[in-house]
Each structure stands twice: as structure tokens, then as C-alpha cells.
C-alpha positions in Angstrom: -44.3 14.8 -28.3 -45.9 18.3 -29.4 -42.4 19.1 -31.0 -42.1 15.8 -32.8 -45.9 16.5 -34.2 -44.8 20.2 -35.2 -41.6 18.9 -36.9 -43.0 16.2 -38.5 -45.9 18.5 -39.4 -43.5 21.0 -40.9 -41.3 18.7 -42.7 -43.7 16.7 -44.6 -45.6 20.1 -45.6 -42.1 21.6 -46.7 -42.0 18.5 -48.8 -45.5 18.7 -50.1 -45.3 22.2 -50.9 -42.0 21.6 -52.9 -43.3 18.7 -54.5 -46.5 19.7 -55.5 -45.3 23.0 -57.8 -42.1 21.1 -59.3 -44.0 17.4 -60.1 -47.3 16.5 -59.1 -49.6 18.8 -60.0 -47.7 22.4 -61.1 -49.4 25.4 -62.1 -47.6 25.0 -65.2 -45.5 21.9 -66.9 -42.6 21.8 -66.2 -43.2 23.1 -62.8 -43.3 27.0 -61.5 -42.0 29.2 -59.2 -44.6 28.7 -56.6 -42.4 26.0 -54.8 -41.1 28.6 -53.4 -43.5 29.1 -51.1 -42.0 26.7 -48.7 -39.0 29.1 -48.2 -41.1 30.7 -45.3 -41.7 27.2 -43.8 -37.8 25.8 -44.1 -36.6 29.3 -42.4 -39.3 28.4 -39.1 -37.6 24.8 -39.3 -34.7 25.2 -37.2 -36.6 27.0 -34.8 -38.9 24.2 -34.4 -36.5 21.4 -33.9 -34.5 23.5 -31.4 -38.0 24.3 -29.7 -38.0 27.5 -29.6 -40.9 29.2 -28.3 -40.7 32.6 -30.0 -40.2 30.3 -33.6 -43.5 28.5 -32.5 -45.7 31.4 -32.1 -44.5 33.3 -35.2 -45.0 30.2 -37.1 -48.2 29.2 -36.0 -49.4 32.4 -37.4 -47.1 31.9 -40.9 -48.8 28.5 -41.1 -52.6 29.8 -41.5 -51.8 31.5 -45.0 -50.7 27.6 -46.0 -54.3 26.2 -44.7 -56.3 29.0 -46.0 -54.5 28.4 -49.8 -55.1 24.4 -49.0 -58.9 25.6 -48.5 -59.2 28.1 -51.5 -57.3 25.3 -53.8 -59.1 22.1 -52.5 -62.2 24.3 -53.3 -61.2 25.4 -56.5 -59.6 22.9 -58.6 -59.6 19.2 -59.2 -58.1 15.8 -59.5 -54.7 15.5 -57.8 -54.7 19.3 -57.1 -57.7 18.8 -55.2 -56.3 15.8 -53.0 -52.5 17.6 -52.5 -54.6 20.9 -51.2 -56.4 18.3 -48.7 -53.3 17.1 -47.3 -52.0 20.7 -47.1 -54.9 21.3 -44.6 -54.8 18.3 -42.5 -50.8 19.2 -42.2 -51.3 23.0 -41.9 -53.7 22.1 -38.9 -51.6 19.5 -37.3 -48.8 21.9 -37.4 -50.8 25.0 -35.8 -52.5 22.8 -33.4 -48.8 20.9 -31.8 -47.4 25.2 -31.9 -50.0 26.4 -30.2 -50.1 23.7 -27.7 -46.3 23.9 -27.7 -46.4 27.5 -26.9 -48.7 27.3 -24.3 -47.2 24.5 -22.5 -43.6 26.6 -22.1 -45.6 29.8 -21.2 -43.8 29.4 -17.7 -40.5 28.4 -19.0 -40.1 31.9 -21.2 
């Protein structure tokens, strides 16, 4: 259950974060280079469906820099910006709280 959150998590975020600098609501039109911020996220994905602990815990760390830049953007600008940095936080925090919980649960299994 904790890795389907994670992936699910982690998915939709990759999606969000690729979606959100190429369409939505772009830095500048036409899109920008900022969609490639979800390179990190994409490179932790295999790792996560295969459930790897190791992936988990370096991830759940990654993941922290994507809710703080959800907070600092929800705070900071407005209209659909402002809603797409909202769902990057809820996602950011289902993500770190199914790793974490994912990591602890194997603890014994490592």
C-alpha cells in the first residue's frame, strides 16, 4: 500500500511538474526550462516501483526541495500558479510521508 501511495505520489508530481512549466502556467509563454526539474523525480522512479529502500530514503529527502518551492510559489504568486503550487505540496507530502513510512517499515528487511 505505502509503495502504491509513493508511486502514485511520484508519478502524478512528475506529471505536474512537467506540465505546469511547458502549458499551464509557465514562467514564460511558450513554456521554460524549469520542467526540467522533474528529471530528479523520474531518475528516483524506478527505484520506487522496484521498492527499494535505499531509493526511498534518498528520495524522501530530494522530495522536500519540491514542497518547500510548492510553499514559496503558493505564497508568492497567483491564479492557477497558486493552485498548481497547492497540489505540489499536498503530492510532495504524500510522497515523503508513504517513503518515510516505507523506509521504516523494511528497517529489518535491509
Amino acid at each position: 500500500m505505502l509503495r502504491r501511495v509513493a508511486a502514485g505520489a511520484l508519478i502524478a508530481l512528475i506529471a505536474l511538474c512537467v506540465a505546469w512549466e511547458l502549458w499551464l502556467a509557465p514562467l514564460r509563454p511558450g513554456g521554460s526550462l524549469m520542467a526540467l526539474k522533474a528529471l530528479p523525480l523520474a531518475l528516483a522512479l524506478g527505484g520506487v516501483l522496484k521498492g527499494r529502500r535505499a531509493t526511498y530514503q534518498w528520495a524522501s529527502m530530494l522530495i522536500l526541495a519540491y514542497f518547500a518551492e510548492g510553499v514559496t510559489r503558493a505564497w508568492s504568486e497567483s491564479g492557477t500558479a497558486r493552485g498548481l503550487a497547492a497540489m505540489e505540496i499536498v503530492l510532495s507530502l504524500a510522497f515523503f510521508a508513504a517513503a518515510v513510512s516505507y523506509a521504516r517499515l523494511t528497517r529489518g528487511a535491509a
